[in-house]
ROZAKE-690892 format. One record per residue (C-alpha): z, y, x. Coordinates in Angstrom, 3 decimals. Layout:
! residues N
<node zz="Z" yy="Y" xx="X"/>
...
! end
This chain:
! residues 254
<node zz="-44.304" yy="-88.701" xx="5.602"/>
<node zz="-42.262" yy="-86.186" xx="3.716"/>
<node zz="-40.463" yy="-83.803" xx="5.747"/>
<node zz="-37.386" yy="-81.835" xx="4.165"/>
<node zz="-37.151" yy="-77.844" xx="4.927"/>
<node zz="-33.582" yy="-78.800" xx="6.950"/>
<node zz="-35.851" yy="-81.002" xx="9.286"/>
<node zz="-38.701" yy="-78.033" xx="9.415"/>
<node zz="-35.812" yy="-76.085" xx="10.662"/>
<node zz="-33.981" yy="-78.106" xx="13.126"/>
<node zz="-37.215" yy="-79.415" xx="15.645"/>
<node zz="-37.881" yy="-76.669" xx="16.938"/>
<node zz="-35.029" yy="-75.447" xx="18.594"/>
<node zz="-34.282" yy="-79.269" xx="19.310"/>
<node zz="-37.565" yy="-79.241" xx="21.330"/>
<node zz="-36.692" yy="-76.602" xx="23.193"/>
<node zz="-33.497" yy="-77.267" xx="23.660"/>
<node zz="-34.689" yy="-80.799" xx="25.744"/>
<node zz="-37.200" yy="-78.876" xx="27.160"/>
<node zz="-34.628" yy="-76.362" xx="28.871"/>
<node zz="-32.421" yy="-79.407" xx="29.842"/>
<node zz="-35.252" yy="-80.671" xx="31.377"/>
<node zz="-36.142" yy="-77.988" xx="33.405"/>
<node zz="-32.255" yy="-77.535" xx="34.600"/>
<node zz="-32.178" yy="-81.212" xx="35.645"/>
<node zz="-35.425" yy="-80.904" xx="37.818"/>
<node zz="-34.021" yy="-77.717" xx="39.368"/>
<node zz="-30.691" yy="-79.318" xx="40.324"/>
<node zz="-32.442" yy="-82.060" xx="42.043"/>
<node zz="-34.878" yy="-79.880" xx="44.357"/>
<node zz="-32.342" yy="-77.325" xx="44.576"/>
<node zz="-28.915" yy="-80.070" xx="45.535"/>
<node zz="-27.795" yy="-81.980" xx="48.311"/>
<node zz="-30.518" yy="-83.924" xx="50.847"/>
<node zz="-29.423" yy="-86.639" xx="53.165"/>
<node zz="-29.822" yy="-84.493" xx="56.194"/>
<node zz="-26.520" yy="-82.607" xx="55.478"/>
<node zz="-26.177" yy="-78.972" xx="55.882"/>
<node zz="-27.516" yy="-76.898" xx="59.365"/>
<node zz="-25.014" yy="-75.722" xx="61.556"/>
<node zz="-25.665" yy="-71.898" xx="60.027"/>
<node zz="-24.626" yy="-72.317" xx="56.527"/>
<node zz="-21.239" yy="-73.369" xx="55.084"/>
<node zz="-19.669" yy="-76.496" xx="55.232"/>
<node zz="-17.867" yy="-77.914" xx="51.412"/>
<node zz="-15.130" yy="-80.595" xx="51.929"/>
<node zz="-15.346" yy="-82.707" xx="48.486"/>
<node zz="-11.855" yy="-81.389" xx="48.086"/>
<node zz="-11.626" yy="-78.835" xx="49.765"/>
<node zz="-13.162" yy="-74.905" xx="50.102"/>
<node zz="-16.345" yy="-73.821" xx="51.826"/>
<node zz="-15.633" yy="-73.026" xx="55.270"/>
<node zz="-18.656" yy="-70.937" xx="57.893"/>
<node zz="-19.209" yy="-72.853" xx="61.061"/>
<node zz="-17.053" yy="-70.238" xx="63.381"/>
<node zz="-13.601" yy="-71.260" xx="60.698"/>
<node zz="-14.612" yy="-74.718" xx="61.623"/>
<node zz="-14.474" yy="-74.280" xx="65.546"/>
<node zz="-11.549" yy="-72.089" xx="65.352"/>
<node zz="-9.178" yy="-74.338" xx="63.038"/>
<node zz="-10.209" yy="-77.774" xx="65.035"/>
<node zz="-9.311" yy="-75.591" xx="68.241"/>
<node zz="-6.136" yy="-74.812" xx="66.684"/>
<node zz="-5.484" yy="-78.210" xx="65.651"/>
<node zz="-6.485" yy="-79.661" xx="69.183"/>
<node zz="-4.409" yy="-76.556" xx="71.678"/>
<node zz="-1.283" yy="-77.554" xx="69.217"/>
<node zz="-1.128" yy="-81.252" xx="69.236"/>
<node zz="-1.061" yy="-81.275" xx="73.636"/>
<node zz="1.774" yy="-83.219" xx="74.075"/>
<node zz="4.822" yy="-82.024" xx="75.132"/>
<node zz="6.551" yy="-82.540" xx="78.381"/>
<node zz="9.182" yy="-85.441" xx="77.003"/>
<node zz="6.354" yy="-87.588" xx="76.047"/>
<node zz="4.219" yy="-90.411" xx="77.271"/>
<node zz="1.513" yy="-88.680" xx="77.893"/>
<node zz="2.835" yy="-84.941" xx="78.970"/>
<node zz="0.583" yy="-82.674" xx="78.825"/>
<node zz="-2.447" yy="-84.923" xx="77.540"/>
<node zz="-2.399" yy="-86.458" xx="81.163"/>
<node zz="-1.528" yy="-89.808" xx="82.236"/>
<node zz="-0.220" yy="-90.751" xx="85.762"/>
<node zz="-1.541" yy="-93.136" xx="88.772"/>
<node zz="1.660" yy="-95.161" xx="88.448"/>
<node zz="1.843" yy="-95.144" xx="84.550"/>
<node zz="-1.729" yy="-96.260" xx="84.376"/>
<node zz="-1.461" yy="-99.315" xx="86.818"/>
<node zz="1.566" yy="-100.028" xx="85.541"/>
<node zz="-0.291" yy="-100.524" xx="82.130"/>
<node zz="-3.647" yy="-101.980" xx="83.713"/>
<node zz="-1.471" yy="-105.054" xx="85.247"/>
<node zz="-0.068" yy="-105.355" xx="81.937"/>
<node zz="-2.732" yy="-107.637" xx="79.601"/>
<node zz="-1.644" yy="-105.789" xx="76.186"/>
<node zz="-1.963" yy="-102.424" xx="77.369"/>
<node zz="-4.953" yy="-103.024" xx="79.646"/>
<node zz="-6.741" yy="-103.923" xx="76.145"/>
<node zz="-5.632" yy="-100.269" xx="74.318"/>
<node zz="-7.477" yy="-98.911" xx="77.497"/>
<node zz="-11.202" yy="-97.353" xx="77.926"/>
<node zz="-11.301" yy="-95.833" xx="81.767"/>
<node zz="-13.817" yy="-93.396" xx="81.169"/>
<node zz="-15.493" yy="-91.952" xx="84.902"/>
<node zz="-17.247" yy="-88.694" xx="84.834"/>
<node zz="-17.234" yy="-88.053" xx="88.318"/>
<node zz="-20.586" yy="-87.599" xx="90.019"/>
<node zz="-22.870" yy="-91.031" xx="90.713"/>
<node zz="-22.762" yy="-90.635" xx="94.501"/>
<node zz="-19.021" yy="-90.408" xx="94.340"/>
<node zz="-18.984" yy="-93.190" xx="92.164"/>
<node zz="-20.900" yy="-95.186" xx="94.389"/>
<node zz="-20.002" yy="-94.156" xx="97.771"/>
<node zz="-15.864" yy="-93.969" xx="96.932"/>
<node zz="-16.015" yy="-96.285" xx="94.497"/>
<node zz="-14.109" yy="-96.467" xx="91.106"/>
<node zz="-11.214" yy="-98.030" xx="89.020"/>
<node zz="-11.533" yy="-101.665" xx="88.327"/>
<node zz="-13.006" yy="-101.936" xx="84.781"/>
<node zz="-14.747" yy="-98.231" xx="83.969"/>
<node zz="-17.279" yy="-97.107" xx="82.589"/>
<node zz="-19.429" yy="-94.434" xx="84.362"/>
<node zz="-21.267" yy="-91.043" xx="81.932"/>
<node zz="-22.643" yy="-88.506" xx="83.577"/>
<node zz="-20.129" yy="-85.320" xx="81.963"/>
<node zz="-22.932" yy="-83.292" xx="80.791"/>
<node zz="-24.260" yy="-86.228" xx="78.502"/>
<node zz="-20.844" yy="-87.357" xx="76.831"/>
<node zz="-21.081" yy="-86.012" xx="73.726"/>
<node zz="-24.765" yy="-87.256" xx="73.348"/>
<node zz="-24.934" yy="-89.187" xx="69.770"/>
<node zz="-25.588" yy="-92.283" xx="72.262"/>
<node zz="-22.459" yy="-92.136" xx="74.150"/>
<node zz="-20.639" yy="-91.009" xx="71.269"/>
<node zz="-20.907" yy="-94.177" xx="69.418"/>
<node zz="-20.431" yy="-96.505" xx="72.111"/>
<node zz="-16.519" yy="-94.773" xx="72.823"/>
<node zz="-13.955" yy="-96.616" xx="70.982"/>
<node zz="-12.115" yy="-94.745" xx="68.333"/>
<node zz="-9.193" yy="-97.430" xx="68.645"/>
<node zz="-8.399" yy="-97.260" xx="72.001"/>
<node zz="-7.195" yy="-94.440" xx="74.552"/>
<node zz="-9.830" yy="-93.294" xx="76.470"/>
<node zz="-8.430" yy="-92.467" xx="80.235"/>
<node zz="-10.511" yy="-89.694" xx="81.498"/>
<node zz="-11.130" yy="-89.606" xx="85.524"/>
<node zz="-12.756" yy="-87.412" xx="87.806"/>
<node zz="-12.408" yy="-86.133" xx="91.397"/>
<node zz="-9.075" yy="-84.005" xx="91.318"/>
<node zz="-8.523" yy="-84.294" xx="87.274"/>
<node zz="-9.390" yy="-80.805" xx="86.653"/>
<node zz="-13.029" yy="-81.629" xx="85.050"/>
<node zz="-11.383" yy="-85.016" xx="83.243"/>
<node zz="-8.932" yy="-82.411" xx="81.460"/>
<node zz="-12.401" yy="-80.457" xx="80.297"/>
<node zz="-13.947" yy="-84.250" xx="79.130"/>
<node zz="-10.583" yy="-85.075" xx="77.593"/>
<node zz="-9.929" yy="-82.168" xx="75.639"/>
<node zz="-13.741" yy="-82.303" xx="74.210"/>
<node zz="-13.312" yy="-85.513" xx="72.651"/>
<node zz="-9.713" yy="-84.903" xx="71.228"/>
<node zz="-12.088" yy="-82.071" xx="69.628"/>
<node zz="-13.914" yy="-84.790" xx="68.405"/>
<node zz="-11.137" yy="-86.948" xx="67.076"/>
<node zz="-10.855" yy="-89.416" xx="70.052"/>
<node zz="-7.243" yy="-90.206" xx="71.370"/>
<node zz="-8.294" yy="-89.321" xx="75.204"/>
<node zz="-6.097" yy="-88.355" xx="78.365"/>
<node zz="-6.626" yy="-86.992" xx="81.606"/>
<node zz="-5.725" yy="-89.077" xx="84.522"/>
<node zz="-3.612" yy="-86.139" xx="86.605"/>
<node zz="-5.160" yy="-85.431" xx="89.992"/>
<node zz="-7.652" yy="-87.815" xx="89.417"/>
<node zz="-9.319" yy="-90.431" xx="92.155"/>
<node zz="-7.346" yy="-88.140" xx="94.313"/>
<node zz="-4.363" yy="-89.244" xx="93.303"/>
<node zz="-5.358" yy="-92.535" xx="92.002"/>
<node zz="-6.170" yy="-93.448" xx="96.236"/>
<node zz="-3.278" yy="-91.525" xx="97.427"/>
<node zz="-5.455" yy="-88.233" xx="98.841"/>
<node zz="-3.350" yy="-85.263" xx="98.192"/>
<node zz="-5.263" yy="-83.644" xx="95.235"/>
<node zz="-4.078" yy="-80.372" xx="97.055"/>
<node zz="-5.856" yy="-81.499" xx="100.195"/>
<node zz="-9.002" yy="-82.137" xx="98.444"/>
<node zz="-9.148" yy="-78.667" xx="96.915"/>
<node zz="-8.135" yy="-76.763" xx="100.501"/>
<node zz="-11.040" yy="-78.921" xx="101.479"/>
<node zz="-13.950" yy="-77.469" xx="99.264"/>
<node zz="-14.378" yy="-74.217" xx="99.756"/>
<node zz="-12.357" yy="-72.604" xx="102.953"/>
<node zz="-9.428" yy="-70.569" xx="102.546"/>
<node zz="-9.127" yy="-72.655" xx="99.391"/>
<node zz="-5.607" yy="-72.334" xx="97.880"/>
<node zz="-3.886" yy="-71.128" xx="101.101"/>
<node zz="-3.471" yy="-67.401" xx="100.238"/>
<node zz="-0.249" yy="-65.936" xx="98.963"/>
<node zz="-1.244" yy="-64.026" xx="95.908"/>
<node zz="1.172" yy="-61.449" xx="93.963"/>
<node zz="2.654" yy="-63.152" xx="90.359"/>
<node zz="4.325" yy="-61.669" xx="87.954"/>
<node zz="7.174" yy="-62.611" xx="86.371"/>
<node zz="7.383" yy="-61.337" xx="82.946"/>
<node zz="8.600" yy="-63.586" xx="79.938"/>
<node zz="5.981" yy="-65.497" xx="77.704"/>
<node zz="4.809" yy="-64.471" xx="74.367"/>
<node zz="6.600" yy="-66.413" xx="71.715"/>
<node zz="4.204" yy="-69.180" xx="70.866"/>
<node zz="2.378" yy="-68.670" xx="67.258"/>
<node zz="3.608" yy="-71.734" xx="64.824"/>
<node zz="1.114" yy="-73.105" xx="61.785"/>
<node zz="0.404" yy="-75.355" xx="59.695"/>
<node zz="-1.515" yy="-77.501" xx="62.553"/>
<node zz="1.499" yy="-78.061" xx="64.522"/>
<node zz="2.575" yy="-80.259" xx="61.852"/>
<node zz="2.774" yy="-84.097" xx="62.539"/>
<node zz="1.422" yy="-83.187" xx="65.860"/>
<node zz="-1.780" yy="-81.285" xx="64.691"/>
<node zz="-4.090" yy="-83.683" xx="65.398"/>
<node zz="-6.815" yy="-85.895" xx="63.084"/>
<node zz="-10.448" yy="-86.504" xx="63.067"/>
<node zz="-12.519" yy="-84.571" xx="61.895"/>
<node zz="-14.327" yy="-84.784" xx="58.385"/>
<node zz="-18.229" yy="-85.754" xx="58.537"/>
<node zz="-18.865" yy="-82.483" xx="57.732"/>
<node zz="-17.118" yy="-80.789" xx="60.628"/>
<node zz="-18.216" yy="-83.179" xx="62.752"/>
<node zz="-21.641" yy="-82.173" xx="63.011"/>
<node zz="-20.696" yy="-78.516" xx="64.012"/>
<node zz="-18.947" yy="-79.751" xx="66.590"/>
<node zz="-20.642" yy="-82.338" xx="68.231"/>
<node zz="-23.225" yy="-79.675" xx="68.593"/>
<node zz="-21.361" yy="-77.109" xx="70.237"/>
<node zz="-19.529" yy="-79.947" xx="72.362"/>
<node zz="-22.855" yy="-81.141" xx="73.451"/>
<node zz="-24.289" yy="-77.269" xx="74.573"/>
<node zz="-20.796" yy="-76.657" xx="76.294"/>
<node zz="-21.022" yy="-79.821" xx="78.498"/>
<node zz="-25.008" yy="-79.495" xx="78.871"/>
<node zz="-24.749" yy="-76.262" xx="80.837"/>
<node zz="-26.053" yy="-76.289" xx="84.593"/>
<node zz="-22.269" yy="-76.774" xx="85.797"/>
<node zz="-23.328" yy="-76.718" xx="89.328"/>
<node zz="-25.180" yy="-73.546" xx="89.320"/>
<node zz="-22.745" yy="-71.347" xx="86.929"/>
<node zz="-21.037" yy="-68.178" xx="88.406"/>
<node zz="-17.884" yy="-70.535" xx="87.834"/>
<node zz="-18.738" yy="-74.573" xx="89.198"/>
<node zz="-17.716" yy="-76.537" xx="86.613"/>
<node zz="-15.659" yy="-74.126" xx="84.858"/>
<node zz="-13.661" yy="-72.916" xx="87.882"/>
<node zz="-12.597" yy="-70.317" xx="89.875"/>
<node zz="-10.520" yy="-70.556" xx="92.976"/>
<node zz="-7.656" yy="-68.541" xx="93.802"/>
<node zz="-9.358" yy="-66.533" xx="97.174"/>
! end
């Protein structure tokens, strides 16, 4: 078969013209996206949105989180939920179903004190294990209880970093069986609270406003930002809690 001079010509810079495509396409499929997502050390890309590092990740959700606590004329001030407010609720059949009673408090308190009708027991260190994760309820509020409520305010606040809707119950089991959450704190290490300590009494700094205050702050987080922060959620609450400088995150006044 004849071919004209135009044809001569035009093939081969046709040829290699496929042949670069072909090379580009192969490239863009070793070089793109896997199923495994991306590690926690390189940036994460919203479909929408910019690249953001990791740290800008951490720091907006804790932005988001620290503005949407709930103000004092509220139902839940403060992110914490009352004794009488919660039975009230529990002996209600509608708002005993919006409820998940979540008990963190160590198994031989559990078991030798007992617990709220209904909860579930997690050891805190494990909650934010991908098991535990996806067996809390995204569509309920998730009551958070411990001894005195100061480590269910930790366990609370970790999952609103997560996107759950989750309170603390104030004072805890201490207040939930009408111990004096004071009491129980005088009680663990002596001296305790007792001591009269100097305070100060300057004014506050005038709180910083942004765009996260808005409608309360608060959503879940993208796919993408989960995984950074289920990650540093889960090496925050697997620390040795018992044998830190600080137990469980706290130091006493004395």
């Amino acid at each position: 078969m004849m071919v004209s001079s135009f044809g001569k010509g035009f093939i081969w810079p046709f040829l290699i013209g496929v042949y670069l495509m072909a090379i580009l396409v192969l490239t863009g499929y070793s070089c793109g996206d896997t199923d495994e997502g991306p590690p926690a050390t390189e940036t994460v890309r919203e479909e929408t949105g910019p690249s953001l590092s990791p740290d800008q990740v951490l720091k907006n959700r804790a932005h988001e989180v620290l503005a949407a606590v709930t103000d004092l004329d509220t139902a839940y001030p403060g992110n914490l939920i009352t004794s009488a407010r919660l039975d009230e609720m529990l002996e209600n059949p509608g708002d005993a179903g919006n409820l998940y009673l979540l008990d963190t408090r160590p198994r031989d308190e559990w078991e030798s004190q007992g617990h709220i009708e209904g909860a579930t027991w997690i050891q805190m260190q494990e909650i934010a294990d991908p098991g535990n994760l996806e067996n809390l309820p995204r569509d309920r509020l998730i009551v958070c209880i411990s001894s005195t409520g100061h480590t269910a305010v930790q366990v609370a606040s970790v999952l609103r970093w997560l996107g759950y809707d989750a309170v603390a119950l104030e004072f805890g089991m201490a207040g939930w069986t009408g111990v004096p959450a004071r009491q129980v704190i005088l009680d663990d290490v002596e001296g305790g609270l007792a001591g009269v300590y100097p305070a100060a009494m300057q004014p506050p700094m005038p709180a910083a406003t942004g765009a996260a205050a808005a409608a309360n702050g608060f959503r879940r987080p993208s796919d993408a930002e989960l995984d950074i922060l289920v990650e540093t959620a889960r090496t925050f609450l697997h620390d040795n809690l018992f044998e830190k400088e600080y137990p469980f995150n706290h130091i006493f006044a004395d």
